[in-house]
N, C-alpha and C positions, 0 to 999 in steps of 0.2 A: 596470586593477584589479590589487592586489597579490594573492598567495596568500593572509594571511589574512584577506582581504574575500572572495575567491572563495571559499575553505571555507568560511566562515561563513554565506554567498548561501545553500550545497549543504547544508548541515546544515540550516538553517531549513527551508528544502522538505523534505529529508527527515523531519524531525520533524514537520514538518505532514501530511504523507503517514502516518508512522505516527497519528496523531490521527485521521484519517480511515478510516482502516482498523480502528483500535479501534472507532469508531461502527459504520461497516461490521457488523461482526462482533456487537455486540451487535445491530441489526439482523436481522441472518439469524438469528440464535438465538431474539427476539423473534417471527421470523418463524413458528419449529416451534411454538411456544407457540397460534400462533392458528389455524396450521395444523390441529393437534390440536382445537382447538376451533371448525374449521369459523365462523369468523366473517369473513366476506367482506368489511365496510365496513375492517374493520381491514387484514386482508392488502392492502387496495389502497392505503390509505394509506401502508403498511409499501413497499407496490412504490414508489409514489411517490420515497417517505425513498431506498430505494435507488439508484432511477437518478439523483434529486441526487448521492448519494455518487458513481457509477459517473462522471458528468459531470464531478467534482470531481475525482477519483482522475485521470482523464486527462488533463487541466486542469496537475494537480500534475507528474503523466510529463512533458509537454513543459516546462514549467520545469526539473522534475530535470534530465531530458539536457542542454537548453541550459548550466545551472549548472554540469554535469558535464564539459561540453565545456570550459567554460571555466576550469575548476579546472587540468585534463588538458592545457591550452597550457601554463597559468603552471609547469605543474610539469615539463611534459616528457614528458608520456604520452603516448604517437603510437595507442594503439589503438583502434577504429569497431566497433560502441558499448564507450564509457568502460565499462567497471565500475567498482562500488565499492572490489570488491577490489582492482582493480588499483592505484587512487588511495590506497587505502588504505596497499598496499606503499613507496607512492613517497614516503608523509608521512613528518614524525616519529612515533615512536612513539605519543606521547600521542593525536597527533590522527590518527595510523592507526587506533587503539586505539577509540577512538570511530566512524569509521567503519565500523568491522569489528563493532561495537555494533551500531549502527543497522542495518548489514545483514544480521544474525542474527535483530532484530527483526521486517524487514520479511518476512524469508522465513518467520518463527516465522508473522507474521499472516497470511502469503498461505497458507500450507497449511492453516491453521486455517476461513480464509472456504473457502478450496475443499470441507474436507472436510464442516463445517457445512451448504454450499449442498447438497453430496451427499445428505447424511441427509433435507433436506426435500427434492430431488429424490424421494430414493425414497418418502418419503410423499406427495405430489401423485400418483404413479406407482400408488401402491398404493390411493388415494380414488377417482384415475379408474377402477380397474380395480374396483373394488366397485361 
């Protein structure tokens, strides 16, 4: 496979990861809504929607790495695990440029699911304790 078939493999999955993660997230936020509202058929269906996402999400990581592994031969990256950034540095710009996108994205959406799942952490936290 040449380089740019392998970036393009890495960016698909990556984009698809960020899609997933957007769902995710509206999810969890869905999630305080019904939380608040103490409605139990919903929240279970909502747990459901989640662990699809959660299955999916990991699904997506093993693709990524392998994709990434294989970017990271064509191009000369020798380090275990690839990052993005690393690959990023080693492209041309443009398509550094893009990777360095995508992975501002994904770290923008993983802090955002963490901190969301936080907030209805503490409210589950604070029902059980009433």
């Amino acid at each position: 496979m040449n380089k740019t078939e392998c970036y393009n493999n890495l960016v698909q999955v990556l984009e698809e990861e960020i899609t997933v993660y957007r769902h995710s997230l509206d999810l969890i936020r869905h999630e305080h809504d019904i939380l608040v509202g103490s409605e139990l058929d919903k929240l279970l269906e909502n747990n459901r929607a989640k662990e699809a996402m959660i299955t999916k999400l990991k699904g997506l990581e093993r693709i990524r790495e392998k994709k990434a592994r294989e970017l990271a031969a064509v191009i000369g990256v020798k380090s275990e695990p690839v990052k993005l950034t690393e690959l990023a540095a080693a492209m041309d710009l443009a398509l550094g440029d893009k990777l360095r996108t995508i992975h501002s994205t994904l770290e923008l959406l993983m802090k955002r699911v963490k901190e969301n799942n936080q907030k209805n952490e503490i409210l589950v936290q604070s029902a059980l304790s009433n």
